[in-house]
N, CA, C and O atoms as a printed pandas DataFrame, in Angstrom:
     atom_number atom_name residue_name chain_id  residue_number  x_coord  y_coord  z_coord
0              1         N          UNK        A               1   14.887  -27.617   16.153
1              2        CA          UNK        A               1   16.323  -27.459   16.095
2              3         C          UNK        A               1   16.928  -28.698   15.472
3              4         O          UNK        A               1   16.648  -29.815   15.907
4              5         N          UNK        A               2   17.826  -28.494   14.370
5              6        CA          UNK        A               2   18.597  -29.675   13.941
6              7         C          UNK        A               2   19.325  -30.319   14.761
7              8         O          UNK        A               2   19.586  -29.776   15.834
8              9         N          UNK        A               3   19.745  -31.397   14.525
9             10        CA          UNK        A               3   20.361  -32.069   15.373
10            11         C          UNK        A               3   21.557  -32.441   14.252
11            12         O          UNK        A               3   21.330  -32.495   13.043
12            13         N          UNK        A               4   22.692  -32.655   14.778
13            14        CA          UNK        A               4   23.709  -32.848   14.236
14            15         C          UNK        A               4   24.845  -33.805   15.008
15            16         O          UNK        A               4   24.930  -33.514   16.201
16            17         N          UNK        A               5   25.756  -34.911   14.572
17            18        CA          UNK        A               5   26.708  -35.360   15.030
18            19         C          UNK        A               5   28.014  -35.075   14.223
19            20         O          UNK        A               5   28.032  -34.261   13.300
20            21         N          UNK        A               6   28.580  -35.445   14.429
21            22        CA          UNK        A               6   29.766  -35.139   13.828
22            23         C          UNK        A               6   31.082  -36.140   14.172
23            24         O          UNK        A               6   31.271  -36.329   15.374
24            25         N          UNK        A               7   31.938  -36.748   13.307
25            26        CA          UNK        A               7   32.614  -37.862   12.993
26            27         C          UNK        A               7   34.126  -37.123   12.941
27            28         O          UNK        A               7   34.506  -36.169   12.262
28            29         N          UNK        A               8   34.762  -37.863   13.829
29            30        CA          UNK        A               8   36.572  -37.852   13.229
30            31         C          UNK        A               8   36.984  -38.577   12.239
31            32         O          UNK        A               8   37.448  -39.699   12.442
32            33         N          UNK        A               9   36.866  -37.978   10.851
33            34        CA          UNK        A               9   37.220  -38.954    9.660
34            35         C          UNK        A               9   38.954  -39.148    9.303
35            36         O          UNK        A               9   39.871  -38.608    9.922
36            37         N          UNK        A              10   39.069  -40.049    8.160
37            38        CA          UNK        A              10   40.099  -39.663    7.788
38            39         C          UNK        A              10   41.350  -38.808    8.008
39            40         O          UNK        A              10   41.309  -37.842    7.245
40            41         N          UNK        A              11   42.634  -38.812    8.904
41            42        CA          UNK        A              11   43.431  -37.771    8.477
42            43         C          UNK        A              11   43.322  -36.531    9.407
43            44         O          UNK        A              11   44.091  -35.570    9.398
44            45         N          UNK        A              12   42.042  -36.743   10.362
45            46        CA          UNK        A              12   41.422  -36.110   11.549
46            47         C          UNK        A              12   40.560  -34.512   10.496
47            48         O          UNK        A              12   40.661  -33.335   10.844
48            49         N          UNK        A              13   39.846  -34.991    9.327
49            50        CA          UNK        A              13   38.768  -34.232    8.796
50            51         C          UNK        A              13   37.452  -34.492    9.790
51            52         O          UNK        A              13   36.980  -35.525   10.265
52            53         N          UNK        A              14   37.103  -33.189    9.881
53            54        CA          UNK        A              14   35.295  -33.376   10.804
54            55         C          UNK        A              14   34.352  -33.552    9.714
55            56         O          UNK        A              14   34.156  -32.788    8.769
56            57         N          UNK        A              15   33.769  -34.713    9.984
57            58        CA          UNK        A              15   32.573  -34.442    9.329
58            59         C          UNK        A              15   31.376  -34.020    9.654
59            60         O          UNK        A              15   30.860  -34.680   10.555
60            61         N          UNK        A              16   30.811  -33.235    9.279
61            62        CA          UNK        A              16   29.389  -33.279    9.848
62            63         C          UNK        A              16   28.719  -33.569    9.142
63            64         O          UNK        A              16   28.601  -33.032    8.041
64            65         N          UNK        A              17   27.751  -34.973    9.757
65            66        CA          UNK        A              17   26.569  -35.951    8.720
66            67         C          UNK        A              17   25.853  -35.154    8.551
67            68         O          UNK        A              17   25.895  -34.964    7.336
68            69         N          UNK        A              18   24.784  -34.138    9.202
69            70        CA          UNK        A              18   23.413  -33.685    9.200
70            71         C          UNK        A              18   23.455  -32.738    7.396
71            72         O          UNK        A              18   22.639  -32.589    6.486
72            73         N          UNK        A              19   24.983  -32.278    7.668
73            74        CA          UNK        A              19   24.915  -31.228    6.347
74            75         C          UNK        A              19   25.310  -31.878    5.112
75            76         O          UNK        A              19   24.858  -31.719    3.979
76            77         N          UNK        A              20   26.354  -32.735    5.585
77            78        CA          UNK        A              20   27.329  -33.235    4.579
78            79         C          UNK        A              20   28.290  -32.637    3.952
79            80         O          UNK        A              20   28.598  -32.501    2.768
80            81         N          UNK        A              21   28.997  -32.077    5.626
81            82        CA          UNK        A              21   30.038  -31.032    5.095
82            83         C          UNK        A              21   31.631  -31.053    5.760
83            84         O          UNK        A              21   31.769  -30.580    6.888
84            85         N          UNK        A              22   32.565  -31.488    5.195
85            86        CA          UNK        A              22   34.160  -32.256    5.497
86            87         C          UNK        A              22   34.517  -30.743    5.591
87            88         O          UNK        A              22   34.409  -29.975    4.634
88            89         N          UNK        A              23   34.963  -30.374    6.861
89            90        CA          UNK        A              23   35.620  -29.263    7.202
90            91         C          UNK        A              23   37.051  -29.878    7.419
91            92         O          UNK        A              23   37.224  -30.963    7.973
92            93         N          UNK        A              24   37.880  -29.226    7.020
93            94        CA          UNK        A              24   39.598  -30.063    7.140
94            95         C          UNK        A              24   40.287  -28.963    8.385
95            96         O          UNK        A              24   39.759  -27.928    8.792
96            97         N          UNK        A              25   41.523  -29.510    8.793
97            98        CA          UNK        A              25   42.333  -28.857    9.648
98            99         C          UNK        A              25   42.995  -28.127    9.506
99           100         O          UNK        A              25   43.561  -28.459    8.464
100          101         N          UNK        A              26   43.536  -26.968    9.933
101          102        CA          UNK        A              26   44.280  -26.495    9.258
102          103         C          UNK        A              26   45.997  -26.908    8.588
103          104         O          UNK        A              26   46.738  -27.500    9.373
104          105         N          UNK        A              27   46.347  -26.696    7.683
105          106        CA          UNK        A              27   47.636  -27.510    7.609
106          107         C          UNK        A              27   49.213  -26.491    7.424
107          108         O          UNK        A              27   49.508  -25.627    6.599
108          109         N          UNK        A              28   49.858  -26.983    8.416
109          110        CA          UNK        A              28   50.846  -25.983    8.708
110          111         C          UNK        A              28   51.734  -26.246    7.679
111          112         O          UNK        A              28   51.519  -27.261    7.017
112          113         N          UNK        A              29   53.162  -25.203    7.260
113          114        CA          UNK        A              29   53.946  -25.727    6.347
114          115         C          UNK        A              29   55.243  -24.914    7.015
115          116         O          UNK        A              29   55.277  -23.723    7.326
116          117         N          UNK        A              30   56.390  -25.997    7.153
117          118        CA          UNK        A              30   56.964  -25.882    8.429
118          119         C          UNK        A              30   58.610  -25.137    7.114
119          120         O          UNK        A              30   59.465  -24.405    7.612
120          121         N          UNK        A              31   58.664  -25.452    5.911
121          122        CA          UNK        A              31   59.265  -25.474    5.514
122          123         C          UNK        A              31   58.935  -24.552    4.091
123          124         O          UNK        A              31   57.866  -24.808    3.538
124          125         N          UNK        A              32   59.856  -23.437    3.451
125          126        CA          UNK        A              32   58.769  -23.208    1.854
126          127         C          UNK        A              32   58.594  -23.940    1.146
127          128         O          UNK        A              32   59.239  -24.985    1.057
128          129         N          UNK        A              33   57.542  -23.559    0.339
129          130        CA          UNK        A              33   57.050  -24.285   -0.648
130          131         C          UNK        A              33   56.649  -23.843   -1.775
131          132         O          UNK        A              33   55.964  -22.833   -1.616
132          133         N          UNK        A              34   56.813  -24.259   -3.261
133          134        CA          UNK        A              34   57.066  -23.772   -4.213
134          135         C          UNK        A              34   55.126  -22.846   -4.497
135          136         O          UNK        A              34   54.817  -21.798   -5.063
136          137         N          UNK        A              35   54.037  -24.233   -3.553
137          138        CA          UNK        A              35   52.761  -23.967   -3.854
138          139         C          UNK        A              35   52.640  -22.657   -3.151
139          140         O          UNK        A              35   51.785  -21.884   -3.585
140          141         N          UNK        A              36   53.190  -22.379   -2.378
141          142        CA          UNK        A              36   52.615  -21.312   -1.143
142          143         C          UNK        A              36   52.291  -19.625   -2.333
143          144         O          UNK        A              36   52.815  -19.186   -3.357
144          145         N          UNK        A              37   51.674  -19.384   -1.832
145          146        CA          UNK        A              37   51.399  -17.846   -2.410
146          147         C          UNK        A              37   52.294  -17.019   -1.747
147          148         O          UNK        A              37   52.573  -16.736   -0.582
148          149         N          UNK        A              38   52.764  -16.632   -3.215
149          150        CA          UNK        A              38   53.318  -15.070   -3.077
150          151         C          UNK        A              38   52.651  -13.670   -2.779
151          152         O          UNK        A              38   51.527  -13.173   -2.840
152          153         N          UNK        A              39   53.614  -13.388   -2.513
153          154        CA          UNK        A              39   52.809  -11.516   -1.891
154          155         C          UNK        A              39   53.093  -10.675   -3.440
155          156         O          UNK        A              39   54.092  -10.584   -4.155
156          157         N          UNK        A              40   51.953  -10.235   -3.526
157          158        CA          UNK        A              40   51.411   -9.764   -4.503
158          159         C          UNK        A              40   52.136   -7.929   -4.251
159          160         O          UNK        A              40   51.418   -7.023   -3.827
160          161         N          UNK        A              41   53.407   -7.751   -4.561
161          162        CA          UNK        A              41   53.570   -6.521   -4.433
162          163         C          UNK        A              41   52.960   -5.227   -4.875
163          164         O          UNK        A              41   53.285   -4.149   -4.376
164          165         N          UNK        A              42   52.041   -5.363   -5.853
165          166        CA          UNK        A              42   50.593   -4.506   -6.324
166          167         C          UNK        A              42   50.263   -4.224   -5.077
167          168         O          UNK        A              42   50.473   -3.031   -4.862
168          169         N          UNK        A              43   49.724   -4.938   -3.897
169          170        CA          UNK        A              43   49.035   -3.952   -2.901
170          171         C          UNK        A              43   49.763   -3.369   -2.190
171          172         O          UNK        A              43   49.244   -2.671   -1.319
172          173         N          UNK        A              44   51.430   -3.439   -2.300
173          174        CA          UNK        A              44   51.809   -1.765   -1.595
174          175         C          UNK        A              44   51.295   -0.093   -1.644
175          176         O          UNK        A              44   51.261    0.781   -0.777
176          177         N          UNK        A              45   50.833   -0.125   -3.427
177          178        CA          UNK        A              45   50.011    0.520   -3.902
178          179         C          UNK        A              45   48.997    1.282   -2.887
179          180         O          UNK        A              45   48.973    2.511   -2.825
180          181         N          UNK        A              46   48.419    0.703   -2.339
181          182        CA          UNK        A              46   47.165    0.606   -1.382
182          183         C          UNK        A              46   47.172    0.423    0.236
183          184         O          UNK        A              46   46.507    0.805    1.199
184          185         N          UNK        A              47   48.235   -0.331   -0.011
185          186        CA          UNK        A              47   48.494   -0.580    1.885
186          187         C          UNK        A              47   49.375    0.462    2.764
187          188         O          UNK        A              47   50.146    1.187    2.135
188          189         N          UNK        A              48   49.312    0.592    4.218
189          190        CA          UNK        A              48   49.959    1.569    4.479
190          191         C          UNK        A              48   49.816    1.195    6.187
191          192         O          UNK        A              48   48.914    0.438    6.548
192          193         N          UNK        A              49   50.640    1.705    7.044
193          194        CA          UNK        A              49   50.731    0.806    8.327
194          195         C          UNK        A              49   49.822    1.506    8.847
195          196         O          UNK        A              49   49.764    2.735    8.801
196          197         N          UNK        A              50   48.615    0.361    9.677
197          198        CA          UNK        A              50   47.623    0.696   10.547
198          199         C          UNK        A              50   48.105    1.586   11.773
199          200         O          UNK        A              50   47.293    2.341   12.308
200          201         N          UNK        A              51   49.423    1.506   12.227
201          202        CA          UNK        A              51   49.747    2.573   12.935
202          203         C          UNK        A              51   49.896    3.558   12.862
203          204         O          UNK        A              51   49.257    4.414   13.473
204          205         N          UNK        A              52   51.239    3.839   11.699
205          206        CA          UNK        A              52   51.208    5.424   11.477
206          207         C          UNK        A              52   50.863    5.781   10.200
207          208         O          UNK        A              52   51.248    6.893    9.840
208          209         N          UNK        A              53   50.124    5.001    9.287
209          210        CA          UNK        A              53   49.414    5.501    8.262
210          211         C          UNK        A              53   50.362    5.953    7.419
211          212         O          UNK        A              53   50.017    6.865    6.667
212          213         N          UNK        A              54   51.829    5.421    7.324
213          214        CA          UNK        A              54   52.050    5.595    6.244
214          215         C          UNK        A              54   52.681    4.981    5.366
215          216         O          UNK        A              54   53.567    5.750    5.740
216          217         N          UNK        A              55   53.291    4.158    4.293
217          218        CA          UNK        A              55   53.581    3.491    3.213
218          219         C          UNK        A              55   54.061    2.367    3.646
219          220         O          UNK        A              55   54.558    2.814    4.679
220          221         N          UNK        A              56   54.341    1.103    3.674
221          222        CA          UNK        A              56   54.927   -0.071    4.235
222          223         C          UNK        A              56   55.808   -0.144    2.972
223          224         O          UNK        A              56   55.599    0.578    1.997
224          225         N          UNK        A              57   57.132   -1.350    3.055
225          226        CA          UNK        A              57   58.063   -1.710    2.252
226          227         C          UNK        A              57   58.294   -2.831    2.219
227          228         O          UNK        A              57   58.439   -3.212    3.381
228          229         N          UNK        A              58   58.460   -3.884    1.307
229          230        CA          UNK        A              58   58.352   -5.293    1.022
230          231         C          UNK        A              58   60.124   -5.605    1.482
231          232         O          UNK        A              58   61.186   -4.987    1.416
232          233         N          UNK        A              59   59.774   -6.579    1.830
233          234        CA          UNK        A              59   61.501   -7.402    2.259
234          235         C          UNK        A              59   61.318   -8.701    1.947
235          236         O          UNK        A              59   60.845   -9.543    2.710
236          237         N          UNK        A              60   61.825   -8.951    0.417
237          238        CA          UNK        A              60   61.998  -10.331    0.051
238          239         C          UNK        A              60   62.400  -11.496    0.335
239          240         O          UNK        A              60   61.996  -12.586   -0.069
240          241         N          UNK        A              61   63.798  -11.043    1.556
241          242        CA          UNK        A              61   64.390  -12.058    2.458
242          243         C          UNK        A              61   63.793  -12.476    3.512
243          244         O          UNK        A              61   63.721  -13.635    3.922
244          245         N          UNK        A              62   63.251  -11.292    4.068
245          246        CA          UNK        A              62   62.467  -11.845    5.115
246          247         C          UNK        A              62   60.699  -12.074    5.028
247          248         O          UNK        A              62   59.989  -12.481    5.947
248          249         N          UNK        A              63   60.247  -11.668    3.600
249          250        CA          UNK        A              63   59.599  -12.413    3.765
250          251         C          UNK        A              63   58.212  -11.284    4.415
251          252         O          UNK        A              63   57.079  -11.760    4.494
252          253         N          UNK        A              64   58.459   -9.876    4.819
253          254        CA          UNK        A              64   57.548   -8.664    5.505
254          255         C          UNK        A              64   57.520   -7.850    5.173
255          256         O          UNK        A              64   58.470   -7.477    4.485
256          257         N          UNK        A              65   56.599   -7.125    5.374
257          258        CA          UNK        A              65   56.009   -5.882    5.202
258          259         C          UNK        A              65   56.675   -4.956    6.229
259          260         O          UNK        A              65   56.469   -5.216    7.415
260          261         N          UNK        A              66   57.277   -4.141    5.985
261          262        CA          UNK        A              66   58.212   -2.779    7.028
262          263         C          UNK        A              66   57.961   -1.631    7.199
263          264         O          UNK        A              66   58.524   -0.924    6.363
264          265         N          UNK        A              67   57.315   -1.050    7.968
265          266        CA          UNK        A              67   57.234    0.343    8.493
266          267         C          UNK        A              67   58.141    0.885    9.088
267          268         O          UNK        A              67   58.418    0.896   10.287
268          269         N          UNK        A              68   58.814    1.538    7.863
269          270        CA          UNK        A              68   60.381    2.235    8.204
270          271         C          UNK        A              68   60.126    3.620    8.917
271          272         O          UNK        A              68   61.069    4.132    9.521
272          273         N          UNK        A              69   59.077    4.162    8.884
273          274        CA          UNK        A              69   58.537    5.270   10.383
274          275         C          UNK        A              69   58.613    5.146   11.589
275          276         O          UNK        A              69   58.815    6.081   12.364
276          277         N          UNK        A              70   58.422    3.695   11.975
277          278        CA          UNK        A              70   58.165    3.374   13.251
278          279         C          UNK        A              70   58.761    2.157   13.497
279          280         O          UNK        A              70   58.573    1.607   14.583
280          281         N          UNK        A              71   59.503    1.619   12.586
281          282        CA          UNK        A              71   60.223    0.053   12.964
282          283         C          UNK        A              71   59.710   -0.964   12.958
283          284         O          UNK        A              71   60.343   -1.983   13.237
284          285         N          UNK        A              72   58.669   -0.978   12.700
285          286        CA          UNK        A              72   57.567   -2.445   12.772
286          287         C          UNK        A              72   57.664   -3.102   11.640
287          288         O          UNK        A              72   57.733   -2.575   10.529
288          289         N          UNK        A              73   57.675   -4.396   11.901
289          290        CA          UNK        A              73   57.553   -5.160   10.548
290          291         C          UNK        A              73   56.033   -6.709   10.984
291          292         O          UNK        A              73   55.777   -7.344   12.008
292          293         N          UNK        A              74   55.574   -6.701    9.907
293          294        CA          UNK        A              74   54.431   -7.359    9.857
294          295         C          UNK        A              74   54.653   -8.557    8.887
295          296         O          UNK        A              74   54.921   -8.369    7.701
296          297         N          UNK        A              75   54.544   -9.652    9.371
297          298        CA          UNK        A              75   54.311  -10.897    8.877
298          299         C          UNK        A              75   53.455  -11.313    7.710
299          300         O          UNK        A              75   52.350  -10.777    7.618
300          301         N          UNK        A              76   53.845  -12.259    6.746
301          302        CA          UNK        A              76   53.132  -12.282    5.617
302          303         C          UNK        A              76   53.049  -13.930    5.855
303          304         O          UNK        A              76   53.968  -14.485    6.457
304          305         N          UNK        A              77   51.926  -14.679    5.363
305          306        CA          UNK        A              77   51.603  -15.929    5.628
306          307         C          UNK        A              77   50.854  -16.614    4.405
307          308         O          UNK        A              77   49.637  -16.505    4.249
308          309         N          UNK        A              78   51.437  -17.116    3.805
309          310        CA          UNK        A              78   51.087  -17.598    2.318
310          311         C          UNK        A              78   50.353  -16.361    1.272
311          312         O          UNK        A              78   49.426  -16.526    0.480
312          313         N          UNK        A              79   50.838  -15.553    1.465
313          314        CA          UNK        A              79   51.003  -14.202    0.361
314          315         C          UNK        A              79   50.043  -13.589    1.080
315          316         O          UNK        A              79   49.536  -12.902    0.193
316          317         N          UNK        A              80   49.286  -13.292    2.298
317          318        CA          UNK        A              80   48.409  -12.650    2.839
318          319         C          UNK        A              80   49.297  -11.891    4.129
319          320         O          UNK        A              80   49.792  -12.510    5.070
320          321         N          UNK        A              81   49.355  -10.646    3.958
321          322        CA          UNK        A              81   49.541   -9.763    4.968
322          323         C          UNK        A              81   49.085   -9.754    5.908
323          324         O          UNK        A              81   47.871   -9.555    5.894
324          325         N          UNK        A              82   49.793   -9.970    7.327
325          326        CA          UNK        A              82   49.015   -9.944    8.831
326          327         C          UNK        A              82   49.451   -8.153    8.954
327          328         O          UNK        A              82   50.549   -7.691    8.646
328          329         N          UNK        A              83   48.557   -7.556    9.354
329          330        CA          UNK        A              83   48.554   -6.150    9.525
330          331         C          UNK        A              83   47.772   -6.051   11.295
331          332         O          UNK        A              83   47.233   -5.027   11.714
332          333         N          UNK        A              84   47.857   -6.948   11.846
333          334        CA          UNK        A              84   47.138   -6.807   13.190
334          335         C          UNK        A              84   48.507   -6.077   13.801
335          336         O          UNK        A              84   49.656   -6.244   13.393
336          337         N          UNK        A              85   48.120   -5.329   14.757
337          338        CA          UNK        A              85   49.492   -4.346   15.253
338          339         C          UNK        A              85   49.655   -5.210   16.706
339          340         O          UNK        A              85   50.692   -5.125   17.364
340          341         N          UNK        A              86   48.521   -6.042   17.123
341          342        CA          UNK        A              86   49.412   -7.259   18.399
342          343         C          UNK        A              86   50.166   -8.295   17.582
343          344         O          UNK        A              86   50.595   -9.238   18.246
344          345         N          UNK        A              87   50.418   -8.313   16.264
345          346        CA          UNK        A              87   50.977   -9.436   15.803
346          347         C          UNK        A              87   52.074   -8.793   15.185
347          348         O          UNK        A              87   52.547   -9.574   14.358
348          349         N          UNK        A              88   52.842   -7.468   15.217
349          350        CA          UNK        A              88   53.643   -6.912   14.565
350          351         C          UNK        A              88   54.927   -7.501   15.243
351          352         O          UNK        A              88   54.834   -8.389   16.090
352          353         N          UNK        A              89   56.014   -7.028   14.882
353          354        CA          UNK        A              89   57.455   -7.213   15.832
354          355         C          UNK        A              89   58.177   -5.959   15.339
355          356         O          UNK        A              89   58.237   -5.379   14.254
356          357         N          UNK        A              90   58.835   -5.713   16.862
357          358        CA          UNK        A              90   59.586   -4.441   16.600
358          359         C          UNK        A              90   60.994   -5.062   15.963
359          360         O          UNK        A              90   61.479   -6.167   16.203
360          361         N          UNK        A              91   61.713   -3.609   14.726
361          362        CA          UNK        A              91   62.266   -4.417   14.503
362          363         C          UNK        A              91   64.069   -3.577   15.248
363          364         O          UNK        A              91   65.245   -3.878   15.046
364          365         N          UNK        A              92   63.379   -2.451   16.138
365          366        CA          UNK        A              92   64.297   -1.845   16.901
366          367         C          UNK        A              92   64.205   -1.140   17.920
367          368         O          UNK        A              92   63.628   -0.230   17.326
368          369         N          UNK        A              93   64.284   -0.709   19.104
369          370        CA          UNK        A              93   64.361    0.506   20.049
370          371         C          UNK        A              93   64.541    1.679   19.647
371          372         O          UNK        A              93   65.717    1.833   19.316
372          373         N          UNK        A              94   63.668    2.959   19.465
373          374        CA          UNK        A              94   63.900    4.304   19.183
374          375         C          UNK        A              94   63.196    4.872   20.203
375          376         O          UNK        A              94   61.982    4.730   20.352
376          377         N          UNK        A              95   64.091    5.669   21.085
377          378        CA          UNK        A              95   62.947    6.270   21.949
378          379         C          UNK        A              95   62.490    7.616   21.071
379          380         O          UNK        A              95   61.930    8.471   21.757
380          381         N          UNK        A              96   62.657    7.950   19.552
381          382        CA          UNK        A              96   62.316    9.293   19.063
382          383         C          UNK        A              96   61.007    8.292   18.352
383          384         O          UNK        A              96   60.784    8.680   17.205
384          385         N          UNK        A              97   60.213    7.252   18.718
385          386        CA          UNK        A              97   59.464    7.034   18.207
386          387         C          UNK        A              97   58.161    6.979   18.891
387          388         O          UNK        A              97   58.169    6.189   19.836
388          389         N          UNK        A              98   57.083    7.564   18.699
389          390        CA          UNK        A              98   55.777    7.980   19.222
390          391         C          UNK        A              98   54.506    7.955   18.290
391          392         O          UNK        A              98   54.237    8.726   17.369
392          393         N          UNK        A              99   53.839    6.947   18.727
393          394        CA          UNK        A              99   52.474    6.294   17.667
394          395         C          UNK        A              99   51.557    6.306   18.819
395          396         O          UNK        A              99   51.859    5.494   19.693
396          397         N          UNK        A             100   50.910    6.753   18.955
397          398        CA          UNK        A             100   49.262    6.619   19.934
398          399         C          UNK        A             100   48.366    5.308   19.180
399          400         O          UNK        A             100   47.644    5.338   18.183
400          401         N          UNK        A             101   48.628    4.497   19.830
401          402        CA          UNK        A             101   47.960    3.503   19.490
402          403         C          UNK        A             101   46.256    3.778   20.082
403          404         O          UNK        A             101   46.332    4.013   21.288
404          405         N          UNK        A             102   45.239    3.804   19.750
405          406        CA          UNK        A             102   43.803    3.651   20.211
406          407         C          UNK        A             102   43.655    2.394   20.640
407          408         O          UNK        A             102   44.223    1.429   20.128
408          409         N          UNK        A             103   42.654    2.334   21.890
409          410        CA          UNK        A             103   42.262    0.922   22.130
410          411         C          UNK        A             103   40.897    0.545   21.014
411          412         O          UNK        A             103   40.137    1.272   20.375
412          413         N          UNK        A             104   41.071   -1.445   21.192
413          414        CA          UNK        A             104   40.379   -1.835   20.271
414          415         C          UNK        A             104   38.709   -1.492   20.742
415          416         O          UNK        A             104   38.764   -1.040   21.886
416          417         N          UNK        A             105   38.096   -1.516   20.538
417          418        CA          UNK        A             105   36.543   -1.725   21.196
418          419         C          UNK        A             105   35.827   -3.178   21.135
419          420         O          UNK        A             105   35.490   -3.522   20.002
420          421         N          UNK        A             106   35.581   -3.973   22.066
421          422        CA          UNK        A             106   35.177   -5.285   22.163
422          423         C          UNK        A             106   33.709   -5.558   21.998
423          424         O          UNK        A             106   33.283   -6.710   22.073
């Protein structure tokens, strides 16, 4: 079995000596930024809400993906779509709204 240590470098980068491999932290960005990736509106094309399966809608102001079926809107994070449905937010109360969510399998 290898043996390995590993160093708090620089800036709080890990190093690990055995490989010689600088894994970095993640780095938050609290504010926009001109670098950040855009959402590539091409994959509306293709995408469609894991809940009710059907078409999502881009919102430039805010910045999400909208499932105008069911009210949900999904977070976008440097041009990558979060589509996890525990990470969604409602974006209203309808009691005429009914999605059978399945449980996950662990």
């Amino acid at each position: 079995m290898l043996c390995t240590r590993t160093l708090l470098g620089e800036r709080g980068a890990v190093l690990n000596l055995a490989r010689g491999i600088i894994l970095s932290p993640p780095v938050y960005h609290d504010e926009p930024d001109s670098t950040l990736k855009n959402f590539d509106e091409n994959l509306l094309k293709v995408l469609t809400c894991p809940l009710s399966k059907k078409p999502l809608r881009y919102d430039k102001e805010t910045n999400q993906l909208l499932s105008d079926e069911i009210g949900v809107a999904y977070s976008i994070i440097d041009g990558i779509p979060n589509l996890n449905p525990q990470d969604a937010r409602m974006l209203k109360t309808n009691s005429n709204i009914n999605v059978k969510i399945k449980p996950t399998e662990l």
